[in-house]
C-alpha positions, 0 to 999 in steps of 0.5 A: 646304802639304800639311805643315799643311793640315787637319793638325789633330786631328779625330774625327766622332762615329759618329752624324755620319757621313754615309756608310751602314752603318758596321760593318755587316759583314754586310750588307757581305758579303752584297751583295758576293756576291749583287751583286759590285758591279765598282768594289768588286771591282776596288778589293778584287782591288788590295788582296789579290792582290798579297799572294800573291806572298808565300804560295808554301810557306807552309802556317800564315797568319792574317788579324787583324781580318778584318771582312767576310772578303773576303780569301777571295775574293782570296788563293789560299791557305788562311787563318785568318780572326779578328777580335774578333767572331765571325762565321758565316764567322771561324774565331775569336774573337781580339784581335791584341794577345793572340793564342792562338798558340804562339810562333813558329808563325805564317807569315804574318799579314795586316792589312788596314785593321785597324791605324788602328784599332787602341788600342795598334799597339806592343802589336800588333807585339809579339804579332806577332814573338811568334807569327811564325817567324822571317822570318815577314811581316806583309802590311799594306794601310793607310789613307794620310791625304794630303791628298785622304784627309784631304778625304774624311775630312772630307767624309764625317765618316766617321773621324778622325785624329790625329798627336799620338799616339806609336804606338811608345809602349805606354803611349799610347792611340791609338784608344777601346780599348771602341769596335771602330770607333775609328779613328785614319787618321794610324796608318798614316803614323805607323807607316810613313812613315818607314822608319829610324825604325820600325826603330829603334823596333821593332828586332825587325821591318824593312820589306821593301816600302813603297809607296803607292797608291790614288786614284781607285779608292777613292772609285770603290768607294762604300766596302767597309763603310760606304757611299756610293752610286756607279754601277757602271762597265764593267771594261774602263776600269778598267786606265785609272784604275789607270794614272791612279792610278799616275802621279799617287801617283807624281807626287804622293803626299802629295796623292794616295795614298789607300792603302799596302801594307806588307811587314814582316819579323820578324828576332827 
């Protein structure tokens, strides 16, 4: 059922949204920080610390569309913050399809809900395998559309999705190339949900970790940039919705899984 319900291509327009805020980065971070709002901060701390098992001897790593710069909190190394805009707290100014790095001298680029926005994802992982050293990672923490993302989606007419886009193609346009905020959700389960055939098509990079995950804890959070209003829960209950989370993205992803953590390896 999974397979053909809500499957069909659908893009809200910015002005029907129905949540708050959207790509208002900046109020973002300024009421994460003077708030720490505990829903939110759990669901960032699962997005970003497990990423640190990665960064042990790695001195050069960068984050492409870093938005509000909440890495910064999470990640216990140093980074390179960029994004395609300026903001008081990036470090620069880059498009992570053309990035301003010499070959072969990044360690480690993080990509954190950036991808399902992105125009052209071939074109990305080609800069990426230009600009990583060999065996350098990307570390991905995506959108994932099963059916409950796809419900909320459309619940909420916050972005759209559509499987009718090659995203291993360079000439096929995934999202409005002119709109920072154009977003794509089915990217993510295009790119990755099959394992063989990525590394068929993008033979230069291979998947080293793959999992889903994500559910009651999203939507928990009230969203990180655009908004819905949500009551603050205790932290001592939120090792129980984690555990809640895993067994049913375990029992059901398609159904469930709300989100994906992608480890890819450039072997070029």
């Amino acid at each position: 059922m999974n397979k053909f319900f809500l499957k069909k291509e659908y893009f809200p327009t910015h002005d029907s949204n129905l949540m708050e805020n959207e790509g208002n980065v900046h109020d973002a971070r300024k009421n994460f920080i003077e708030n720490r709002f505990t829903n939110l901060d759990e669901l960032l701390k699962s997005r970003y610390h497990w990423m640190n098992e990665y960064l042990d001897n790695k001195r050069n790593i960068i984050e492409v569309g870093a938005g509000a710069s909440f890495s910064k909190f999470y990640i216990n190394k140093p980074l390179t913050l960029t994004d395609t805009v300026k903001n008081s707290w990036t470090d620069e100014k880059v498009d992570a399809t053309n990035m301003p790095f010499e070959n072969s001298t990044i360690d480690i680029i993080i990509a954190s809900h950036c991808i399902h926005h992105m125009y052209s994802p071939i074109k990305f992982f080609k800069e990426c395998s230009r600009v990583l050293k060999r065996d350098g990672l990307i570390l991905i923490q995506e959108i994932n559309t099963s059916l409950l993302m796809r419900c909320l989606l459309r619940v909420n007419r916050h972005e759209g999705w559509s499987y009718d886009v090659n995203v291993f193609d360079e000439n096929s346009i995934a999202n409005d190339p002119n709109d920072i905020w154009s977003a794509n959700c089915a990217i993510p389960e295009l790119l990755f949900a099959n394992k063989k055939l990525f590394e068929e098509k993008i033979n230069y990079m291979k998947i080293i970790r793959n999992d889903l995950n994500e559910f009651l804890l999203f939507p928990l959070s009230g969203g990180v940039i655009a908004k819905k209003k949500m009551i603050e829960l205790p932290r001592i209950i939120f090792p129980i919705i984690k555990m809640i989370d895993k067994i049913l993205v375990f029992l059901m992803p398609s159904v469930f899984a709300l989100g994906r953590s992608v480890v890819i390896k450039n072997i070029k």
